[in-house]
N, C-alpha and C positions, 0 to 999 in steps of 0.2 A: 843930812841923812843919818837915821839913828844908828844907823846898822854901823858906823864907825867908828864905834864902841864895841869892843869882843863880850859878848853876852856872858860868860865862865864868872867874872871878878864880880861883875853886877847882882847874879844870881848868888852866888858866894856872899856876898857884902847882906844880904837881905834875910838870908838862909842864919846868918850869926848873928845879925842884931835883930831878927824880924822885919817884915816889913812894917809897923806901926814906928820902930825907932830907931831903926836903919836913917842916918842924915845924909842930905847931900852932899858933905864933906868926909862920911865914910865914904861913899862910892865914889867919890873923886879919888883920893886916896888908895883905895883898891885901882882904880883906873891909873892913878899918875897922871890925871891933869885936874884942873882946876875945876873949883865949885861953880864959877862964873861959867865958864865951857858947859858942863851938863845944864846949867840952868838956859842956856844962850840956844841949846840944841833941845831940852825936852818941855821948858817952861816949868815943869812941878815934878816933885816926887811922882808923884801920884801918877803923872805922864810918862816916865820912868819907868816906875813899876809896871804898866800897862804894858809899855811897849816889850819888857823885858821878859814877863808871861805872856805877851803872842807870839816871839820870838821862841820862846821856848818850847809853846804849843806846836808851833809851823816847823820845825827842828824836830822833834819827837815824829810829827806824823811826817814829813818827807821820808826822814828813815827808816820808820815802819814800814811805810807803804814799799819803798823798796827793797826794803827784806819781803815780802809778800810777792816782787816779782824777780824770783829768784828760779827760774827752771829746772836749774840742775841739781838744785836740793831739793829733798823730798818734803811733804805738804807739812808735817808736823814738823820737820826742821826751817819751814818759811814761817808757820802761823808763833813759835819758840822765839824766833828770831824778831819777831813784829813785834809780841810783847813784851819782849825783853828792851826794843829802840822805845816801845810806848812809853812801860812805867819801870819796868826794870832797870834800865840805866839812871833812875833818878833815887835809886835805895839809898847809897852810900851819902848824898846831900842831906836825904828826909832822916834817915838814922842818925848822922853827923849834928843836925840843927837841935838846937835846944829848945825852937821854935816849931819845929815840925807838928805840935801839938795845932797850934793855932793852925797852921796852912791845912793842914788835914782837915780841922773842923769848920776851916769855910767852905774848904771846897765839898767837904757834905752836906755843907747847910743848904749852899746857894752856888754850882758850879757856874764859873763863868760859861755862856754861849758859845764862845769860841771853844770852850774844852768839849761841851757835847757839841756842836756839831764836827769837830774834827773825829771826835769816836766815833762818830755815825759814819762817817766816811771808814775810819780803818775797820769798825764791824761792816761795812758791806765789799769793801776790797776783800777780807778773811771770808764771808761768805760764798762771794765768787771763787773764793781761790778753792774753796772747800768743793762748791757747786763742779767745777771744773777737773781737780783732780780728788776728791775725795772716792771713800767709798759708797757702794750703794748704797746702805741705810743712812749715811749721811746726808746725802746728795739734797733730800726732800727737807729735812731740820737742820739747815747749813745755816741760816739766820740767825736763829736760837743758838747755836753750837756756839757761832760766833762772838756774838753778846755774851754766853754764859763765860766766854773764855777771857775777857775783858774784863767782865768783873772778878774771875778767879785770879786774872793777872794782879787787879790792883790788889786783892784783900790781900795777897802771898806777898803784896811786901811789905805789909807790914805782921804777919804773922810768923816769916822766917828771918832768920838773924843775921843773913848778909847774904848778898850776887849769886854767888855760888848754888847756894842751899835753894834760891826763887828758882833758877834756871833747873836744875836737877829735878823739883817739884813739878814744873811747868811741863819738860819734858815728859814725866809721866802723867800726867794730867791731860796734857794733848794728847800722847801717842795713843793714851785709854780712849777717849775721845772719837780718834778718827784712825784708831789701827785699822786697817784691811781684815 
């Protein structure tokens, strides 16, 4: 099972040599076992890799989603919270990499299916959440709100300069959004 690998080293290992030259002897290494062991458990890199980006996908979006079903916070403090587990927890990696350049520009070129259809899910959980407690003018443009707030999530991190600064943005950006 691949999951017997903690995903952290993996992503780490890939994030600082790339994934084109990232070896399986780095990420053994990062791991503390043997190159034979990953090869014996994923077959290729490249099976690796895969699994370590769905892994990463399905992690991001279980936490979102659960920030989104959060009651007793209010709607801008669930929809802040969602994109913060989305793409906001992954600044300090994508800033950190040397590499971030490449990862960024594939996944503009050509995102994997797994990343849109998991967005499709967290934009239509944030729509409902919106449909359900937002305000009136929202209620009817909760889709569009939702999607626009997704991609203000990703562009804000790479246009502010650390966690802090997206979150503080995000906040006002939501609250404008779907104040009352």
């Amino acid at each position: 099972m691949p999951g017997d690998f903690p995903l952290d080293p993996i992503v780490a290992t890939f994030a600082r040599y790339g994934v084109r030259r990232a070896s399986m002897n780095d990420v053994a290494v990062a791991l503390g076992v043997s190159r034979q062991s990953l090869y014996n458990r994923f077959g290729s890199k490249a099976s690796l890799a895969e699994w370590a980006m769905q892994a990463l996908i399905d992690g991001s979006l279980v936490s979102a989603l659960a920030s989104i079903d959060q009651p007793a916070k209010t709607l801008p403090a669930r929809l802040v919270d969602a994109l913060d587990a989305w793409v906001g927890r992954h600044m300090g990696a994508l800033h950190a990499s040397p590499h971030s350049a490449e990862v960024v520009a594939m996944l503009r070129r050509d995102p994997p299916d797994a990343v849109r259809a998991a967005e499709r899910r967290l934009v239509a959980a944030m729509a409902e959440a919106i449909r359900l407690s937002g305000p009136g003018s929202a209620v009817s443009r909760a889709g569009s709100m939702a999607q626009a707030l997704c991609w203000t999530a990703r562009g804000l991190v790479h246009a502010v300069p650390d966690h802090a600064g997206f979150r503080r943005q995000l906040d006002h950006i939501v609250g404008a959004l779907v104040a009352r």
